[in-house]
N, C-alpha and C positions, 0 to 999 in steps of 0.2 A: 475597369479597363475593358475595351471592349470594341468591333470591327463593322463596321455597315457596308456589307453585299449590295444594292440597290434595296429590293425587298427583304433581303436576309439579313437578320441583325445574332450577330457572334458575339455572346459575353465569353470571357476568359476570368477564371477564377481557378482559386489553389484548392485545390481538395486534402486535407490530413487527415488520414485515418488516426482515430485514439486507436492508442495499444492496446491489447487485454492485457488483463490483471487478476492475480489474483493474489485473496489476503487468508490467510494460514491461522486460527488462532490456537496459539502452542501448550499441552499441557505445562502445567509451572515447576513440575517436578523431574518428567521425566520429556520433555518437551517432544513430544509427538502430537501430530494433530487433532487437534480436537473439533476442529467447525473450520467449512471453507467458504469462503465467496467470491464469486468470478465476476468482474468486469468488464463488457464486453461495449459498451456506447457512453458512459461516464467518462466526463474530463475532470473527474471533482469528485473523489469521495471520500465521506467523514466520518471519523470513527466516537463514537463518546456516546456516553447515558442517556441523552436527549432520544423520544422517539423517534426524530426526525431524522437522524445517522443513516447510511446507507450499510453500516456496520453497530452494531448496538451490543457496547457490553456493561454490564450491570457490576463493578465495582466500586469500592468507596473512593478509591485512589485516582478514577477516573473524570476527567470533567463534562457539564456536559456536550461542550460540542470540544474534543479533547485535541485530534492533530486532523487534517487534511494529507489525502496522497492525490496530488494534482498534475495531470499529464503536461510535460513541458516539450520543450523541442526538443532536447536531447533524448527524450524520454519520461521519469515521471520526477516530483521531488516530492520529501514528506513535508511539511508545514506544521510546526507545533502550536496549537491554540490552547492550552491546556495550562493549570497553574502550576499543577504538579508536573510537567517537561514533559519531552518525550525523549528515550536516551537509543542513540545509538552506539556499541560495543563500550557500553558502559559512561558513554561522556552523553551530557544533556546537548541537545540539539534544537537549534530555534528552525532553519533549515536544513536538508539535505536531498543531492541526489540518488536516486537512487539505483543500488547495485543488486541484481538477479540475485535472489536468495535469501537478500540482508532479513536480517530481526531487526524490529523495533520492539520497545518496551515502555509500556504508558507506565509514567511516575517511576522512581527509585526501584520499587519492588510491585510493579502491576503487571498486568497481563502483558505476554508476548506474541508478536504476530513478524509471523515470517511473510515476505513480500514478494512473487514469484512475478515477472513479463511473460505471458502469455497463461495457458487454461491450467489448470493442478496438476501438474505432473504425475505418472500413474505407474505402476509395475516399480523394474529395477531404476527407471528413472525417479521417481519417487522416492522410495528406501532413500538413492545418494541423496537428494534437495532434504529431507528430514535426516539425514545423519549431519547435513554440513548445519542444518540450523541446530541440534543437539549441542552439535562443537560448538557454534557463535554463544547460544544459550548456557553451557558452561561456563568461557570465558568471561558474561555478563555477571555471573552469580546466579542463575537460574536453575 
């Protein structure tokens, strides 16, 4: 789409910003964070064993190219590629959108990673987003 001035030629195009992102990987026991990554120009990133992940975790439970978190319109959704599922609040998920906060958890009993919209939360903001993922990670059996 686009406008011709005489000499002046106007393209028209939509610009969307990707969100930030960032992914939380939860201790398993006491589920506090243990490693974070922020996403900041990615519309596409993959979690699983493969070097190639923009997230790389080394478990057996894990596949290797395991789920995708892919920015959509509303925001972002996870995408499971993995054999062993990816569950959210304990139900396996092939899709989902996603909700400020949520856990995910690769396979039945594998790693959990909290999924934050915008940069790691820091101070008292912080503490709350890691007490509400303790409670999700609870409820999951974590």
């Amino acid at each position: 789409m686009g406008a011709s001035l005489g000499w002046l030629s106007v393209s028209a195009f939509v610009y969307r910003a990707i969100p930030v992102i960032t992914l939380t990987l939860l201790h398993p026991l006491q589920s506090t964070p243990v490693q974070s990554w922020t996403f900041e120009q990615d519309s596409v990133v993959r979690i699983g064993r493969a070097a190639d992940n923009q997230v790389v975790l080394y478990s057996a439970v894990v596949s290797r190219h395991h789920v995708e978190v892919q920015a959509a319109d509303s925001g972002w959704r996870v995408v499971n590629l993995g054999t062993n599922g990816t569950y959210v609040s304990g139900k396996r998920v092939e899709e989902y959108n996603v909700e400020d906060g949520m856990v995910i958890r690769l396979a039945r009993s594998g790693p959990m990673i909290q999924i934050r919209m915008g940069p790691a939360p820091t101070g008292a903001q912080g503490e709350e987003a890691f007490r509400v993922a303790q409670e999700q990670a609870e409820q999951m059996g974590g």
